[in-house]
N, CA, C and O atoms as a GROMACS GRO file, in nm:
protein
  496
    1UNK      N    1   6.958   3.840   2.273
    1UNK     CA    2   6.875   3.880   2.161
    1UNK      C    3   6.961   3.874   2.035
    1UNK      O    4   7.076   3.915   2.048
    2UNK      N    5   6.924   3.832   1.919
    2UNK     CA    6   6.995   3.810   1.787
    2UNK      C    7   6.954   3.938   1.737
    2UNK      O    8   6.849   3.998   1.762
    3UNK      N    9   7.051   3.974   1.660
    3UNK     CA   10   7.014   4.089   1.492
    3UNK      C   11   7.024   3.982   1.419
    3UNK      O   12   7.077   3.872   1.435
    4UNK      N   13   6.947   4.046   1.314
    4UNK     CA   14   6.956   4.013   1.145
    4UNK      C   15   7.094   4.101   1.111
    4UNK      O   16   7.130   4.207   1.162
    5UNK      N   17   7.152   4.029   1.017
    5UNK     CA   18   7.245   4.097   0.932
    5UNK      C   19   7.184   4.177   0.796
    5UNK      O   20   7.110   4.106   0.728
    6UNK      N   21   7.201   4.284   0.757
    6UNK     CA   22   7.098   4.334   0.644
    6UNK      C   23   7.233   4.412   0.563
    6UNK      O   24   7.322   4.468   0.627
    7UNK      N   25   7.231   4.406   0.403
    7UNK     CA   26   7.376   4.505   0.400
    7UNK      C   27   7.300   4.595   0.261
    7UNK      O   28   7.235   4.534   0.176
    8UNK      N   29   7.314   4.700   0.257
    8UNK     CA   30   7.302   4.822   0.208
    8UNK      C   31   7.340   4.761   0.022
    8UNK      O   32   7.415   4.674  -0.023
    9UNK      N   33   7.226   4.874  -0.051
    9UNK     CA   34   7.319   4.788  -0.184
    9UNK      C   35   7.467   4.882  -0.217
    9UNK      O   36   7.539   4.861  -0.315
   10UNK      N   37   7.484   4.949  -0.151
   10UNK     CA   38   7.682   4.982  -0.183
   10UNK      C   39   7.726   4.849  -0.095
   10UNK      O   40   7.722   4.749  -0.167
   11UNK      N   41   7.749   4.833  -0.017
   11UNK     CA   42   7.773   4.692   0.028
   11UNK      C   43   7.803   4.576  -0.005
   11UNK      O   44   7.913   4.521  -0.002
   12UNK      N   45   7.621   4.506  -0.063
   12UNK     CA   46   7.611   4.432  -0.178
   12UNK      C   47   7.697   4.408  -0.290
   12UNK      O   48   7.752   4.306  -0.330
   13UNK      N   49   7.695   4.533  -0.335
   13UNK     CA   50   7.860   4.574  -0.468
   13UNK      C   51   7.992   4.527  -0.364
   13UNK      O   52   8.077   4.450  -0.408
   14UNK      N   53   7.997   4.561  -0.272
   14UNK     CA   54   8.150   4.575  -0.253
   14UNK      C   55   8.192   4.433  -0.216
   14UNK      O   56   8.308   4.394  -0.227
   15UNK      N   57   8.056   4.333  -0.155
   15UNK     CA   58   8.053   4.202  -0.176
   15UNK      C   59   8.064   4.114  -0.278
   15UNK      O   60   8.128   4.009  -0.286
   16UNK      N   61   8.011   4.157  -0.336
   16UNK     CA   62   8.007   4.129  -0.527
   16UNK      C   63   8.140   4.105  -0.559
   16UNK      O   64   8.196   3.995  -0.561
   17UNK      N   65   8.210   4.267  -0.597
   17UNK     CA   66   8.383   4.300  -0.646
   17UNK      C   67   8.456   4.205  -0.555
   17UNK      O   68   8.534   4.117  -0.593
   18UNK      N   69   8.424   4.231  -0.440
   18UNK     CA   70   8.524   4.065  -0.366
   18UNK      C   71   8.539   3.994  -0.381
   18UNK      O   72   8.650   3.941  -0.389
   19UNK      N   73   8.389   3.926  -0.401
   19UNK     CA   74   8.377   3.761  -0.478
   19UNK      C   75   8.490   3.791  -0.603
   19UNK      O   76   8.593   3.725  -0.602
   20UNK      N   77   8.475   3.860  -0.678
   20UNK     CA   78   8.500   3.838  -0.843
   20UNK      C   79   8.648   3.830  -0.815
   20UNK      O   80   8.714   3.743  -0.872
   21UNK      N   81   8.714   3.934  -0.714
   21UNK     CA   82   8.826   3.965  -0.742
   21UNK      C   83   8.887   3.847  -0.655
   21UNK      O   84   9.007   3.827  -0.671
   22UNK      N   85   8.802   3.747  -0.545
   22UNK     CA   86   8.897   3.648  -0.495
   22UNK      C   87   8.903   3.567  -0.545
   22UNK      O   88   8.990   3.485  -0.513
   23UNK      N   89   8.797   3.537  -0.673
   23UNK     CA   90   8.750   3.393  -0.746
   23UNK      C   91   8.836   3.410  -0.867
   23UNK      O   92   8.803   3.336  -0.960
   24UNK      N   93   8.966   3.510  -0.895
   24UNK     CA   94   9.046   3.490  -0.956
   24UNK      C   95   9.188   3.400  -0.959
   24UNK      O   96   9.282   3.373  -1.034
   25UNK      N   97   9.144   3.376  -0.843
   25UNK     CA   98   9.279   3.338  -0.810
   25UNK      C   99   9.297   3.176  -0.783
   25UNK      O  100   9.399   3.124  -0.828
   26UNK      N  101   9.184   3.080  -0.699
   26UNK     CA  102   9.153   2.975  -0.717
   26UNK      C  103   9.015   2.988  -0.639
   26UNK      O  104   8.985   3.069  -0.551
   27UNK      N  105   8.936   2.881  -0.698
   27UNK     CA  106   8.807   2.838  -0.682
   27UNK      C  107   8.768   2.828  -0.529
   27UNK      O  108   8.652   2.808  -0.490
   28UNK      N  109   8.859   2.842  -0.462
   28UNK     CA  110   8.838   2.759  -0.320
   28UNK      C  111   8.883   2.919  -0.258
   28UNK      O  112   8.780   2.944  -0.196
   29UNK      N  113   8.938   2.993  -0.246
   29UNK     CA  114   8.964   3.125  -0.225
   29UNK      C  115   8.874   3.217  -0.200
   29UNK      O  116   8.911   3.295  -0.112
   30UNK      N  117   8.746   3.242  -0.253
   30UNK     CA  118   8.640   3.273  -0.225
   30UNK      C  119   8.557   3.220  -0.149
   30UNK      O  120   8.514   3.278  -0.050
   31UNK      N  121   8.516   3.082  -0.189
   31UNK     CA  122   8.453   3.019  -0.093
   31UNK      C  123   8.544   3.018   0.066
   31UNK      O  124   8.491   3.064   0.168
   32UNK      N  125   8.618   2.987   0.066
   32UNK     CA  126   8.648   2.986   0.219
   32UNK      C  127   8.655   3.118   0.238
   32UNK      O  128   8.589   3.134   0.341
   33UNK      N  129   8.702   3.245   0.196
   33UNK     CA  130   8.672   3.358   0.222
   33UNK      C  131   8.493   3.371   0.292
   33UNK      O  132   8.471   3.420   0.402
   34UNK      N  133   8.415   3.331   0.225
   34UNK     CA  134   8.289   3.361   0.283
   34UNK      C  135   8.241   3.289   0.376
   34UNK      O  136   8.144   3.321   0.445
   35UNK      N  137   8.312   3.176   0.386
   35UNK     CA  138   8.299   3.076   0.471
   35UNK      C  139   8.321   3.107   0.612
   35UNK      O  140   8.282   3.056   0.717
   36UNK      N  141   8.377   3.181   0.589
   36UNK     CA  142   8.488   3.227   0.719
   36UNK      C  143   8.409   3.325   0.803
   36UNK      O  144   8.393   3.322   0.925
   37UNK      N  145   8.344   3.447   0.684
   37UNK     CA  146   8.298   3.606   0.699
   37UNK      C  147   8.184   3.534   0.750
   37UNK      O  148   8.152   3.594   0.853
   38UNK      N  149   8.058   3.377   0.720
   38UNK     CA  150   7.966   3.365   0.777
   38UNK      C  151   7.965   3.342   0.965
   38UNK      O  152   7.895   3.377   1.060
   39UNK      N  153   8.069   3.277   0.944
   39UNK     CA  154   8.099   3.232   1.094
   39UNK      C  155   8.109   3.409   1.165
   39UNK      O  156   8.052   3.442   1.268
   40UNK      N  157   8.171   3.476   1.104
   40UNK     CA  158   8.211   3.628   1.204
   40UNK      C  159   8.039   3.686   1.201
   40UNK      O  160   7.980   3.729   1.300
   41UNK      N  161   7.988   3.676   1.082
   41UNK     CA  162   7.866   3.747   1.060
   41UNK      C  163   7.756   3.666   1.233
   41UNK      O  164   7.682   3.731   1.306
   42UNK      N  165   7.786   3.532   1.242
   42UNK     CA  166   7.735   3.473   1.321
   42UNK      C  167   7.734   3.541   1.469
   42UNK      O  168   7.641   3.554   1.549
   43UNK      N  169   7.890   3.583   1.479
   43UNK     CA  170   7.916   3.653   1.627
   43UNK      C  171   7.870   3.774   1.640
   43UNK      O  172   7.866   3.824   1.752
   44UNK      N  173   7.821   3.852   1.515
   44UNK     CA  174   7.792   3.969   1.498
   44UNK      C  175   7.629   3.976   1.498
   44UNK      O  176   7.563   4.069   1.543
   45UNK      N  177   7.590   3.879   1.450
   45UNK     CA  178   7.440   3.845   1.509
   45UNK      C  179   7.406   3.838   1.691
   45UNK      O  180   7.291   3.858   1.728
   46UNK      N  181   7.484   3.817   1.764
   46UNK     CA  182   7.443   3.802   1.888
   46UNK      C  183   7.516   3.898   1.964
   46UNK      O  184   7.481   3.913   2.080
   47UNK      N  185   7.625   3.975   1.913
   47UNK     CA  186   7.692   4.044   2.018
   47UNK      C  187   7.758   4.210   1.910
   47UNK      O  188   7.874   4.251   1.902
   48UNK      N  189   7.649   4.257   1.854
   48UNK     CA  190   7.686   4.340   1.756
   48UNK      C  191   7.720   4.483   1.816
   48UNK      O  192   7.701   4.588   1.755
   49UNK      N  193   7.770   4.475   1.936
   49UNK     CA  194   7.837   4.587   1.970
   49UNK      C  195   7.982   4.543   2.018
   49UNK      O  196   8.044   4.605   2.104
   50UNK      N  197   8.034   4.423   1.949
   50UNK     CA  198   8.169   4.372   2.005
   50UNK      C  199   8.287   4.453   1.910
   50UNK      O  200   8.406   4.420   1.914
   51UNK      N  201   8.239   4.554   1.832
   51UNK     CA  202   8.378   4.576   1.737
   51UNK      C  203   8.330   4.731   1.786
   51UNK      O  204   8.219   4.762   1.830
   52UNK      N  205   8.464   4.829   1.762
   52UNK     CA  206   8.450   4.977   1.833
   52UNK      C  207   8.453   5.014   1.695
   52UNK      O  208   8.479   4.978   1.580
   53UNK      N  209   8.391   5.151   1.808
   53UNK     CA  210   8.274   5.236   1.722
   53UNK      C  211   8.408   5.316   1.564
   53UNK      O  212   8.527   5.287   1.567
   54UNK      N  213   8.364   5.384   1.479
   54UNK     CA  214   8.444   5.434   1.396
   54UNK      C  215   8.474   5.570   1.430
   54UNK      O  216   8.378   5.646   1.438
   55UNK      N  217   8.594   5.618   1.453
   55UNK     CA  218   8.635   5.720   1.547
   55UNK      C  219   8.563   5.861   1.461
   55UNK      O  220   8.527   5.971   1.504
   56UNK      N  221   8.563   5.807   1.333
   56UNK     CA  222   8.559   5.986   1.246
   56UNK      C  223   8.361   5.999   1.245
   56UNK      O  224   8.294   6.091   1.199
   57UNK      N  225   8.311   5.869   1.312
   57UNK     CA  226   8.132   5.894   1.318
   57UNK      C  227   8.142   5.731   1.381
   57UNK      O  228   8.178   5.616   1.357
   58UNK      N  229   8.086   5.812   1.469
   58UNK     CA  230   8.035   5.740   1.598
   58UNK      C  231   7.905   5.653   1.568
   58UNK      O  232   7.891   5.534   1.598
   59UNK      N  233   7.808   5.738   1.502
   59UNK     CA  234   7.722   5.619   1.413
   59UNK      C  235   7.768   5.486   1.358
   59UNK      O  236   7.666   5.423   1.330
   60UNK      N  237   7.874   5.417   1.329
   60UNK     CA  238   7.913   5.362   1.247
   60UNK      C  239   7.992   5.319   1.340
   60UNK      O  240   8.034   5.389   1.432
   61UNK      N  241   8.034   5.130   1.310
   61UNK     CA  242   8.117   5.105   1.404
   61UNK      C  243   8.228   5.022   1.279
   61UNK      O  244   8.224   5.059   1.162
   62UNK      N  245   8.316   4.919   1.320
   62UNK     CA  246   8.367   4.879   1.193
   62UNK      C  247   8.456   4.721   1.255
   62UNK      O  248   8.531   4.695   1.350
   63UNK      N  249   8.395   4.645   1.139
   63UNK     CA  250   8.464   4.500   1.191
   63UNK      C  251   8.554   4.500   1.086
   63UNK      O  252   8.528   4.534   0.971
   64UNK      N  253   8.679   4.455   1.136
   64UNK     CA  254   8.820   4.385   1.025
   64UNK      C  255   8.795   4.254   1.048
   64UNK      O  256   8.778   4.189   1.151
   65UNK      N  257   8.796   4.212   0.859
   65UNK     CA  258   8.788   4.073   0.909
   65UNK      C  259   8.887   4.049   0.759
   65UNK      O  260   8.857   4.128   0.669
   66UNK      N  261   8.976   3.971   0.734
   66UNK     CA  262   9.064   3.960   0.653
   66UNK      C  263   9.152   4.069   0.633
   66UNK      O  264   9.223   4.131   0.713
   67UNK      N  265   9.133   4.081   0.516
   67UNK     CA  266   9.188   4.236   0.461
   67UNK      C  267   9.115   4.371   0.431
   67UNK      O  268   9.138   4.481   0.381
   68UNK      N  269   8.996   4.288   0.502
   68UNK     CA  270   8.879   4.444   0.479
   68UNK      C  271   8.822   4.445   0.610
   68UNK      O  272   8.811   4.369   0.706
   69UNK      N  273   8.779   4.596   0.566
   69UNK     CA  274   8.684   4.666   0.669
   69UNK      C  275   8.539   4.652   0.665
   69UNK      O  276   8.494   4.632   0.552
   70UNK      N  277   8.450   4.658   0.769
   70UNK     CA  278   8.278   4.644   0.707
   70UNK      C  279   8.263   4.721   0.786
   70UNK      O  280   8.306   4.705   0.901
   71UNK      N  281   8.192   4.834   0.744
   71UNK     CA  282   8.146   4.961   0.829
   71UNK      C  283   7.967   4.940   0.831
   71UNK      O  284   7.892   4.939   0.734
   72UNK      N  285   7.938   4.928   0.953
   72UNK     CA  286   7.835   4.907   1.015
   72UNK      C  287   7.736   4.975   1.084
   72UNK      O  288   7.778   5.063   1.160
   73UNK      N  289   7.587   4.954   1.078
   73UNK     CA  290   7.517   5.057   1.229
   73UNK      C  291   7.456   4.899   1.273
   73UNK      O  292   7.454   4.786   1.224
   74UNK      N  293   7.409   4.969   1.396
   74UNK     CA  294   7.308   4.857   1.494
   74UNK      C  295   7.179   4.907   1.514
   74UNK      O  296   7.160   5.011   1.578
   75UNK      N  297   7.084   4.837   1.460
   75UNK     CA  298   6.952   4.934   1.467
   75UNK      C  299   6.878   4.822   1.572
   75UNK      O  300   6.836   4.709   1.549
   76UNK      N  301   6.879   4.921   1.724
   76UNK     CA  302   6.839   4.816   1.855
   76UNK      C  303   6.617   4.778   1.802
   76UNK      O  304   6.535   4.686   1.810
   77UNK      N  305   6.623   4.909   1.758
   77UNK     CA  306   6.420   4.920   1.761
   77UNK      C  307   6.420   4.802   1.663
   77UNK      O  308   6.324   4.726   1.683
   78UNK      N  309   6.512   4.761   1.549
   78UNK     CA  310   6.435   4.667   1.413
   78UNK      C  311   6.522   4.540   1.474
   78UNK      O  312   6.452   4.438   1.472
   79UNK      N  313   6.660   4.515   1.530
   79UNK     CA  314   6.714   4.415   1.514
   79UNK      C  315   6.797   4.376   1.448
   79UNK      O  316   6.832   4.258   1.447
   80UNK      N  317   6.850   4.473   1.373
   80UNK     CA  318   6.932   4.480   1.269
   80UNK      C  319   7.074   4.509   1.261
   80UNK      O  320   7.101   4.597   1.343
   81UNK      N  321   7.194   4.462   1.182
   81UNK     CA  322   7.317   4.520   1.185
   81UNK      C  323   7.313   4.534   1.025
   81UNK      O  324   7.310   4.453   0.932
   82UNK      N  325   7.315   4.695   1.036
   82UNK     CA  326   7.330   4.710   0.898
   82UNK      C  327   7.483   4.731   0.860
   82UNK      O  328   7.574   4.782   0.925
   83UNK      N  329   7.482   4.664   0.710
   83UNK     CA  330   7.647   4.673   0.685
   83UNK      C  331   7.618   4.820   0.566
   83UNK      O  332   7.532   4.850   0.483
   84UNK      N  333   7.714   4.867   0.608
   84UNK     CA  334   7.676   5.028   0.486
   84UNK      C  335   7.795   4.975   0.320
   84UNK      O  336   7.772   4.954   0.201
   85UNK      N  337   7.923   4.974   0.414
   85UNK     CA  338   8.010   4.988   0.326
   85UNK      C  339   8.153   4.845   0.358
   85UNK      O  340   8.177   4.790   0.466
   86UNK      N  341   8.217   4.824   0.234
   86UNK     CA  342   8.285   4.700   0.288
   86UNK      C  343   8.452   4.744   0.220
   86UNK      O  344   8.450   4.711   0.101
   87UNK      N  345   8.545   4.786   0.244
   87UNK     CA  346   8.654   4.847   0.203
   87UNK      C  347   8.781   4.772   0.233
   87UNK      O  348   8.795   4.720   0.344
   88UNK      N  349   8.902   4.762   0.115
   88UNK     CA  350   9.000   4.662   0.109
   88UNK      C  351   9.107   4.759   0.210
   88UNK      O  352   9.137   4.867   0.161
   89UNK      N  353   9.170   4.726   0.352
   89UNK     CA  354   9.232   4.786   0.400
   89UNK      C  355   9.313   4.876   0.374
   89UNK      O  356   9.332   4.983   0.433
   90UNK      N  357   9.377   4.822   0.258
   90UNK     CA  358   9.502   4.867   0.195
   90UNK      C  359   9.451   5.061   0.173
   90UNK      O  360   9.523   5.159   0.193
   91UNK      N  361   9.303   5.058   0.126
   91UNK     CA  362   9.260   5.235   0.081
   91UNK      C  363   9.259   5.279   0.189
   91UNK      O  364   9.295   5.224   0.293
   92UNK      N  365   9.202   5.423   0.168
   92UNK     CA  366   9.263   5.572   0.223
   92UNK      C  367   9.128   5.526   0.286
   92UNK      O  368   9.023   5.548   0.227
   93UNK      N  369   9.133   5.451   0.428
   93UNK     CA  370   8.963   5.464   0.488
   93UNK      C  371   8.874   5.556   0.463
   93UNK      O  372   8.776   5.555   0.389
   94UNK      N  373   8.942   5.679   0.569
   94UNK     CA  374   8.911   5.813   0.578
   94UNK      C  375   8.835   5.912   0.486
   94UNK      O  376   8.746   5.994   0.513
   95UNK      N  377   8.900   5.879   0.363
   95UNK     CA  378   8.886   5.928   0.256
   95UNK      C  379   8.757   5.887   0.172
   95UNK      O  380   8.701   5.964   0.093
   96UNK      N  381   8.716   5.751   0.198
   96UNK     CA  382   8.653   5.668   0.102
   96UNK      C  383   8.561   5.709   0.188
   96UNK      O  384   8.480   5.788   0.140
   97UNK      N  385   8.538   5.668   0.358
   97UNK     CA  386   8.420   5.725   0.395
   97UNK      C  387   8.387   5.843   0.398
   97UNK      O  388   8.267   5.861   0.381
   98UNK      N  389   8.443   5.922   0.411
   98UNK     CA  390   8.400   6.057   0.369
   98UNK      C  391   8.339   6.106   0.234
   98UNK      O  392   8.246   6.186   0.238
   99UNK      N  393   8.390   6.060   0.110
   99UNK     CA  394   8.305   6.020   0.002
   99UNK      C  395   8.178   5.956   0.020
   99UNK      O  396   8.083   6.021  -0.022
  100UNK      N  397   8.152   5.846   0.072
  100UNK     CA  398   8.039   5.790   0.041
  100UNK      C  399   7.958   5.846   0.185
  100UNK      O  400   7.854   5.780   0.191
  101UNK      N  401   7.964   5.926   0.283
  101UNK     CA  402   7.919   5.983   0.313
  101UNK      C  403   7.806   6.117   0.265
  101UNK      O  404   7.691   6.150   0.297
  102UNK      N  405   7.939   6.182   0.146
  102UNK     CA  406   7.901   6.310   0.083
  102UNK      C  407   7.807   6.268  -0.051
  102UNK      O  408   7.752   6.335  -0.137
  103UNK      N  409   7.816   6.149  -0.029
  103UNK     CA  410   7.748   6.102  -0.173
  103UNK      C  411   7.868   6.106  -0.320
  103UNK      O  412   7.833   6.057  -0.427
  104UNK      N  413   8.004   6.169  -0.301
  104UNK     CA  414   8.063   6.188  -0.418
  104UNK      C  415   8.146   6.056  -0.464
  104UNK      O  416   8.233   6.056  -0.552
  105UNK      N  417   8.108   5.958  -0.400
  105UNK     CA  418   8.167   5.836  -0.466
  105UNK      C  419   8.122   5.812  -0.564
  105UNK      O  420   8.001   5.832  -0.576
  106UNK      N  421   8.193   5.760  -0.674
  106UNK     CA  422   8.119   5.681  -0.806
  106UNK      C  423   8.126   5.519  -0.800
  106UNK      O  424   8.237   5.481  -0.760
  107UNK      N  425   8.049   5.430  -0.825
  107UNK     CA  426   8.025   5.284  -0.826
  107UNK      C  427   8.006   5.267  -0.981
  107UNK      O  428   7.925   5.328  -1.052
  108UNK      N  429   8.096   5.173  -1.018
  108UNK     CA  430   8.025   5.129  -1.138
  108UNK      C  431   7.900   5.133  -1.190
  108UNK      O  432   7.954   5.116  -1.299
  109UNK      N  433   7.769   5.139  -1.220
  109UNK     CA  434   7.668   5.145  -1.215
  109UNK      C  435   7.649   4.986  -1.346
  109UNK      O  436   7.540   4.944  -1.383
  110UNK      N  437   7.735   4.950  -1.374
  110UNK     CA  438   7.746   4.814  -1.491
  110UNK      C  439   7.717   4.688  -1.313
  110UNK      O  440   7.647   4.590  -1.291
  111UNK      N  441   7.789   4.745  -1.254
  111UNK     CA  442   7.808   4.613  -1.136
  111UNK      C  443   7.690   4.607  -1.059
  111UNK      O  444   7.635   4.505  -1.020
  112UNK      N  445   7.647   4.753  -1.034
  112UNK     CA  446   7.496   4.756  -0.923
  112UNK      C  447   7.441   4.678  -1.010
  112UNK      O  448   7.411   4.567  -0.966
  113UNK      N  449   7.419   4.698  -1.114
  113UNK     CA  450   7.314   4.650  -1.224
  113UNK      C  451   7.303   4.471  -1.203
  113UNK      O  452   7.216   4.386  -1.184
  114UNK      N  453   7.454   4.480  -1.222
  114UNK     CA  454   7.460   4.327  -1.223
  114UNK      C  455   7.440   4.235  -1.112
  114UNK      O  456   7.420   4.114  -1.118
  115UNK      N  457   7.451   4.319  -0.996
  115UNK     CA  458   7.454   4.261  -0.873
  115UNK      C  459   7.343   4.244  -0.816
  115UNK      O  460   7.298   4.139  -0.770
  116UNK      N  461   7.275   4.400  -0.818
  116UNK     CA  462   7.157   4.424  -0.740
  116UNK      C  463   7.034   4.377  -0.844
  116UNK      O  464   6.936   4.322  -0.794
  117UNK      N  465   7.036   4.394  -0.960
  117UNK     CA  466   6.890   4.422  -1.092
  117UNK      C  467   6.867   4.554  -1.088
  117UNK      O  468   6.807   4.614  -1.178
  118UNK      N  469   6.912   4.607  -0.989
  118UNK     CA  470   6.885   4.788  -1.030
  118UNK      C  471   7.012   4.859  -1.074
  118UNK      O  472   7.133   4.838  -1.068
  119UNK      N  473   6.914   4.973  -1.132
  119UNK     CA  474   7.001   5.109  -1.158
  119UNK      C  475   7.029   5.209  -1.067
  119UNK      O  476   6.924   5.255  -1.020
  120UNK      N  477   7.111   5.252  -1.032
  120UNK     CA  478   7.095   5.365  -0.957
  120UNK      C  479   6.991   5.470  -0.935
  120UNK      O  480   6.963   5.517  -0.825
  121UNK      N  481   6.945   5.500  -1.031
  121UNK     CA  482   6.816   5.558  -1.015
  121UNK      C  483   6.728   5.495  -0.951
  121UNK      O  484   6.684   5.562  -0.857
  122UNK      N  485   6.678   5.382  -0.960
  122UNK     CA  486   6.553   5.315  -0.858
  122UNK      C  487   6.628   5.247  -0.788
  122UNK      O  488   6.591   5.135  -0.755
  123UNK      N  489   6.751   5.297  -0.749
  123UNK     CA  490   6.802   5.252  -0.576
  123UNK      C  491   6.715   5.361  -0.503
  123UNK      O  492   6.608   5.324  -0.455
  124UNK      N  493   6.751   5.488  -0.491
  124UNK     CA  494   6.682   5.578  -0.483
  124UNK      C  495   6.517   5.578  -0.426
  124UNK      O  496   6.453   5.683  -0.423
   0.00000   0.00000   0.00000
């Protein structure tokens, strides 16, 4: 059975800031970056319980794929692997999810804008 891949708009953003921040460096850097993440997204379509679960919530499981993390659920009733959150290894995991857990993270709200067409408010 396949999932859909579906990703959250914090996600979306953290996809976004990636692009921007790999497409600094050369043109081809990004693209094969995503190039790469489609092929994993592919294995994660058919076998989306292959990466272990996230020790601090069990809800949530988490694929490394480069230098980042993609924190994930599997929704068996819709078909879905939802991506929640996408984080550069190097940060305080722990920390960051626990923030965007509690809701006390801040996101640019210039980038949702730009990314998504919404505001934070009618994410909501």
């Amino acid at each position: 059975m396949s999932y859909k891949i579906k990703f959250l708009d914090d996600a979306k953003v953290d996809l976004y800031c990636i692009e921007e921040y790999l497409s600094q460096f050369y043109p081809s850097t990004a693209r094969n970056f995503f190039e790469q993440l489609k092929e994993k997204f592919l294995l994660l379509e058919d076998m989306p319980y292959m990466y272990q679960a996230y020790e601090l919530d069990l809800f949530l499981r988490r694929m490394v794929f480069d230098d980042y993390i993609f924190f994930y659920n599997v929704d068996d009733k819709r078909n879905f692997v939802i991506i929640h959150r996408i984080f550069h290894s190097k940060r305080d995991i722990n920390t960051e999810m626990q923030k965007y857990k509690t809701g006390e993270m801040e996101v640019n709200e210039a980038v949702i804008a730009y990314h998504t067409g919404k505001t934070r408010r009618k994410m909501t």
